[in-house]
Backbone bond lengths (Angstrom), bond angles and torsions (degrees), N, CA, C in turn:
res aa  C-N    CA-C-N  psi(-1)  N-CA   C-N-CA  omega(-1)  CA-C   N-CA-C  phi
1 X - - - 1.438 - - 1.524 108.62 -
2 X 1.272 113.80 139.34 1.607 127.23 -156.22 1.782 89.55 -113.48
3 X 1.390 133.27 140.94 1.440 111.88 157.10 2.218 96.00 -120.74
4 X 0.975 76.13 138.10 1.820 91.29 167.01 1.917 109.61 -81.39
5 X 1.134 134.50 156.85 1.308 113.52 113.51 1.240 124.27 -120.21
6 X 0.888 144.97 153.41 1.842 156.29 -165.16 1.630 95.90 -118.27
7 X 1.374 104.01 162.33 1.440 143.35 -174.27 1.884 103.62 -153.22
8 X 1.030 122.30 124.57 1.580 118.66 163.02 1.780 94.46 -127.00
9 X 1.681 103.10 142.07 1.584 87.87 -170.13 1.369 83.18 -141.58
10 X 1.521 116.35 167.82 1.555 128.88 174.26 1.373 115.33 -36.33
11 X 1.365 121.65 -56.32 1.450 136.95 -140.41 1.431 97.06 -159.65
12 X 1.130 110.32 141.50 1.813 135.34 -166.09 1.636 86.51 -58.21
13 X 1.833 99.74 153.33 1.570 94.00 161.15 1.704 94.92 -111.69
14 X 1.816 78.86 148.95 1.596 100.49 -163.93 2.098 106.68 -68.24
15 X 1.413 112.00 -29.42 1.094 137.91 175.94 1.512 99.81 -62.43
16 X 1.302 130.66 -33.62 1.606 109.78 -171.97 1.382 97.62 -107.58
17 X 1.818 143.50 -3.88 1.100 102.75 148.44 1.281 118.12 -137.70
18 X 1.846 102.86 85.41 1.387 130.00 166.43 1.633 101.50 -92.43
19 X 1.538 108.40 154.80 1.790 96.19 169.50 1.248 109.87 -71.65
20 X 1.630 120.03 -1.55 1.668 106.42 -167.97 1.528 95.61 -106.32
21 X 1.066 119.29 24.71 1.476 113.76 157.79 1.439 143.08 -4.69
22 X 1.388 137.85 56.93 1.543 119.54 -148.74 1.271 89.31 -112.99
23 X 1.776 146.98 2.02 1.055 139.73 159.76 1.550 135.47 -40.36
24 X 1.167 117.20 140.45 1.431 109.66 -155.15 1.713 100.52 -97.75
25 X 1.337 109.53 46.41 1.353 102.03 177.88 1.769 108.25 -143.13
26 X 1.330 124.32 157.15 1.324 140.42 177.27 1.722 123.03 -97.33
27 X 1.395 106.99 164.82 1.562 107.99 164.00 1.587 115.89 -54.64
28 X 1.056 137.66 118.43 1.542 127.70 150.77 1.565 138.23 -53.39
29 X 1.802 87.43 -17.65 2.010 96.06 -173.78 1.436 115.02 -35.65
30 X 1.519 113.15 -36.38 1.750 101.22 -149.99 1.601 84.73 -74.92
31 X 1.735 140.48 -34.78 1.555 130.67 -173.06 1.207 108.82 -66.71
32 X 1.706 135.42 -28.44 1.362 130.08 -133.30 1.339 120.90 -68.80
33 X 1.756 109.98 -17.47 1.710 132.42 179.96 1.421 83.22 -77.24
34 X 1.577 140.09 -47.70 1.817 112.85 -161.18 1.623 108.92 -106.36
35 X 1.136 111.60 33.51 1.556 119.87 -164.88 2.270 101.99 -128.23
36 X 1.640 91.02 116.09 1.982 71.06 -179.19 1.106 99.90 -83.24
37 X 0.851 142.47 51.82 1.781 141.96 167.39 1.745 102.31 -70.06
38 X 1.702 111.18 131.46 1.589 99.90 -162.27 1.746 97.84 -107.01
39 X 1.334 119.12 -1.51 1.328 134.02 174.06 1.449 128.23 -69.03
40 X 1.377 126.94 142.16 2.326 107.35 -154.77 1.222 95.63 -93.67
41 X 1.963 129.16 -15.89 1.702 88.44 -158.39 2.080 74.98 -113.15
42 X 1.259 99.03 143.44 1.643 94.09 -176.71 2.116 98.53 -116.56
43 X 1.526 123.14 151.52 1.133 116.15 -169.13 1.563 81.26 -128.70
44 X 1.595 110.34 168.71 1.099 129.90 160.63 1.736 113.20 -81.62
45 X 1.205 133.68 98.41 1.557 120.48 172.87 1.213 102.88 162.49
46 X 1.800 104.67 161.28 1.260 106.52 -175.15 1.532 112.31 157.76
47 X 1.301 134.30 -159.97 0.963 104.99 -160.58 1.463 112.96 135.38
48 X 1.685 114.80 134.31 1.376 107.82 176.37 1.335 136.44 -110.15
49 X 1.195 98.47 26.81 1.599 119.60 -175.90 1.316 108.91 -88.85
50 X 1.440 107.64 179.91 1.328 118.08 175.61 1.518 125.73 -64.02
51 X 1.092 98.95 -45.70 1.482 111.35 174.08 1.173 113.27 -45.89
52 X 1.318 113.71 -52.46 1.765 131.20 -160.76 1.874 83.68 -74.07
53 X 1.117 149.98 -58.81 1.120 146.68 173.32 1.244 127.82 -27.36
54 X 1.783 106.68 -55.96 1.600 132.58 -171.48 1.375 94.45 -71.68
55 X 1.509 135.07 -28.79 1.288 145.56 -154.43 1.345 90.63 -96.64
56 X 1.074 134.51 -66.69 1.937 126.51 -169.53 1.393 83.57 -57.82
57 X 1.340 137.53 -74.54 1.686 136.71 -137.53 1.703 104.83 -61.55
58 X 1.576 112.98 -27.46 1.511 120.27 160.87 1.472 104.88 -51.72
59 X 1.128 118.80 -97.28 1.750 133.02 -179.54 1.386 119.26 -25.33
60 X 1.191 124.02 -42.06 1.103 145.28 -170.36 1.470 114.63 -70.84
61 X 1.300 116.03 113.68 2.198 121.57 -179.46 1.343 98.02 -91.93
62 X 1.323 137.15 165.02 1.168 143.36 122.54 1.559 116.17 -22.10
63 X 1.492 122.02 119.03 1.460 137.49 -159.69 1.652 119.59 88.26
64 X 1.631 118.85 -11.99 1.445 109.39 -156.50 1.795 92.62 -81.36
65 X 1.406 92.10 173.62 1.507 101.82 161.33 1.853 98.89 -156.53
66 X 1.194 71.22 143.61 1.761 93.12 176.52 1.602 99.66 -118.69
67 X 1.515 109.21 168.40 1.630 121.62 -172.14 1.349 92.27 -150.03
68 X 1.692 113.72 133.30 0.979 121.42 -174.58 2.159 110.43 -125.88
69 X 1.070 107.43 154.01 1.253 109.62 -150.10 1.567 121.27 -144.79
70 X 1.250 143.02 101.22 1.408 146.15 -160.83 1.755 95.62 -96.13
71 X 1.820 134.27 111.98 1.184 124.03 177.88 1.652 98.91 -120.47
72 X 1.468 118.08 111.25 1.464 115.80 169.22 1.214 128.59 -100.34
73 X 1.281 135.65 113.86 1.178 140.43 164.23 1.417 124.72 -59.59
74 X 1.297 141.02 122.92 1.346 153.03 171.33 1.920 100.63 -92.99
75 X 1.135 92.11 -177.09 1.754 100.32 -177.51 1.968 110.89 -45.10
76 X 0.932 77.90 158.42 2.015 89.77 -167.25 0.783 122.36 9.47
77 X 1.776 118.49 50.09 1.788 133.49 146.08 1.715 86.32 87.97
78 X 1.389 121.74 39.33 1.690 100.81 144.28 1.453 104.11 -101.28
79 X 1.440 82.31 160.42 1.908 109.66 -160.44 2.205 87.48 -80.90
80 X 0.944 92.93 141.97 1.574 128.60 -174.85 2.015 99.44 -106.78
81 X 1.255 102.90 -37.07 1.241 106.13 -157.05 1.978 96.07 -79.83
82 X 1.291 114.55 173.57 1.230 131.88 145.12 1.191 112.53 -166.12
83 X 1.950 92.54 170.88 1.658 98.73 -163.75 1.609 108.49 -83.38
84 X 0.958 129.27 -159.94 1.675 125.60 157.29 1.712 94.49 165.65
85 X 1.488 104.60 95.37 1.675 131.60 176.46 1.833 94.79 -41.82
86 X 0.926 106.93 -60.67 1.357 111.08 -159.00 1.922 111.92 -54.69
87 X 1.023 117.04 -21.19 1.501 136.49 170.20 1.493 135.91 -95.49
88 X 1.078 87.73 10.92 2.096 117.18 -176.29 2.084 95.37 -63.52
89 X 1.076 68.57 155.46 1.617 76.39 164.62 1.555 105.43 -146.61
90 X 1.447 118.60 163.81 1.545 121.83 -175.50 1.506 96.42 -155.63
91 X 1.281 108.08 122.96 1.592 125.52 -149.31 2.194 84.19 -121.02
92 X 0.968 105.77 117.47 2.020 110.10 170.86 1.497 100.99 -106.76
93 X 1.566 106.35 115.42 1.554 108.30 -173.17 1.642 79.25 -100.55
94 X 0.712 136.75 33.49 1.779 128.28 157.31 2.195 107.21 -92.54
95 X 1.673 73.85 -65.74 1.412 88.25 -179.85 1.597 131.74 -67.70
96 X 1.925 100.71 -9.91 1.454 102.42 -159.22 1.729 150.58 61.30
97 X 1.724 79.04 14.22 1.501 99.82 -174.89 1.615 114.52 -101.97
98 X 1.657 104.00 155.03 1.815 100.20 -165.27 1.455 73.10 -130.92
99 X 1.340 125.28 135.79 1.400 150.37 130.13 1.223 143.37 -107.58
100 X 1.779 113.96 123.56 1.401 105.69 -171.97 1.112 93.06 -143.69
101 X 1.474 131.46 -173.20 1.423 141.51 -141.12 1.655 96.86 -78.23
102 X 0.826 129.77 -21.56 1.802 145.79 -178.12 1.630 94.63 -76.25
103 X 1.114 141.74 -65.47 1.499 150.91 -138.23 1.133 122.32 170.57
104 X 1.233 114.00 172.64 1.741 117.93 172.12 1.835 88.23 -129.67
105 X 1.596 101.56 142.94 1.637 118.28 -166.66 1.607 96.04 -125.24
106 X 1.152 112.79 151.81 1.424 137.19 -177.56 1.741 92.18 -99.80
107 X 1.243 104.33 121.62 1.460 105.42 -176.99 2.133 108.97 -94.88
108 X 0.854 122.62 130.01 1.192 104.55 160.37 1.406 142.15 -14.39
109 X 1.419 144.30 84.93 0.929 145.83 177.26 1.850 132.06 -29.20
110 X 1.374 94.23 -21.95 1.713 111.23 166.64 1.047 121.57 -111.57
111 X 1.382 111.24 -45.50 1.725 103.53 -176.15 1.884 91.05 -121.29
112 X 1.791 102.63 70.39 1.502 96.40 177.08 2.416 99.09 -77.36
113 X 1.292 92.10 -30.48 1.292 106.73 -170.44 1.616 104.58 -45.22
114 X 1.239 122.14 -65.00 1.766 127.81 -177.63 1.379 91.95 -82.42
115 X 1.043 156.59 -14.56 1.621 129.73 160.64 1.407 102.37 -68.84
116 X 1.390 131.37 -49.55 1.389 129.41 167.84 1.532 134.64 -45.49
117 X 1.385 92.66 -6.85 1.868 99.39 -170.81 1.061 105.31 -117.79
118 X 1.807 118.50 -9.66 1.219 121.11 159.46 1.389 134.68 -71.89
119 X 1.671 99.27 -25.82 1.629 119.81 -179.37 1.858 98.62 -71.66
120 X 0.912 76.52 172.63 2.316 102.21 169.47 1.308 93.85 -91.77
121 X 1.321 110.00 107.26 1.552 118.16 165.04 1.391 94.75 -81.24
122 X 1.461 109.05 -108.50 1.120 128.70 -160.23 2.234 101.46 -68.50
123 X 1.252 94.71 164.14 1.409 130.73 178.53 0.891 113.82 -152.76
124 X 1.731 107.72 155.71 1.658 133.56 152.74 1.225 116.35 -71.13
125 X 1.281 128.50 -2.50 1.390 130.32 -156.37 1.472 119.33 -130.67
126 X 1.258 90.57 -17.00 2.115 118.20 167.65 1.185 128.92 -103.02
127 X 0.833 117.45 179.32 1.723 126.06 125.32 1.474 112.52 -135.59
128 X 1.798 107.73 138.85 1.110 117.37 167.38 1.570 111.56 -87.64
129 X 1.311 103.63 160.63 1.485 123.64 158.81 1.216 132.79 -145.86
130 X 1.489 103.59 118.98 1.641 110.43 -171.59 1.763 95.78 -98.13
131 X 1.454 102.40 135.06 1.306 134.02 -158.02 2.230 94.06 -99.44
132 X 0.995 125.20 -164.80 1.220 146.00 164.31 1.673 116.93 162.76
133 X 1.166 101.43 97.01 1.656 125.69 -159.49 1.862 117.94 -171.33
């Protein structure tokens, strides 16, 4: 079993196609037909750490949205993953808020970053979306 994670975001990041590239992430095109991600430019990366956090909240303007995405492959590239709307989550790194089918939570205002890396970002079974608004 292979796991992906995906990102599909508004607008290309300018950082992945510089020649000085040292980002630890790829094109997504060849998944984008088995991925419901509803966003055009899709990347390989992701992740529930801090880093992966500090990294959207970099990129990220006031208005963007990114979509985040868990795709697993089982034996000869069938998808493991599915979607299920009802289990989405939408994370506002403006507001500091985490919402999922349970509630929407007021994240800590200082350490919103490690309360966030503690939660279930990403899934096989969702898609998240981190908001900035």
């Amino acid at each position: 079993m292979t796991a992906h994670y995906f990102i599909a975001t508004l607008k290309p990041i300018p950082e992945y196609h510089s020649s000085e590239n040292s980002y630890p992430f790829l094109n997504g095109e060849a998944y984008k037909e088995s991925l419901p991600l509803t966003l055009p430019y899709v990347y390989e990366l992701g992740g529930e750490d801090i880093e992966f956090i500090t990294f959207l909240d970099s990129i990220m303007d006031i208005g963007d949205v990114v979509e985040l995405y868990i795709f697993e492959e089982g034996r000869h590239g069938y998808s493991l993953s599915h979607n299920y709307p009802e289990e989405a989550r939408t994370i506002n790194l403006f507001k500091k808020t985490y919402k999922d089918q349970y509630g929407e939570y007021q994240l800590d205002s200082k350490k919103w970053k490690e309360e966030l890396s503690r939660r279930t970002i990403a899934s096989k079974r969702s898609v998240t979306t981190f908001v900035k608004y």
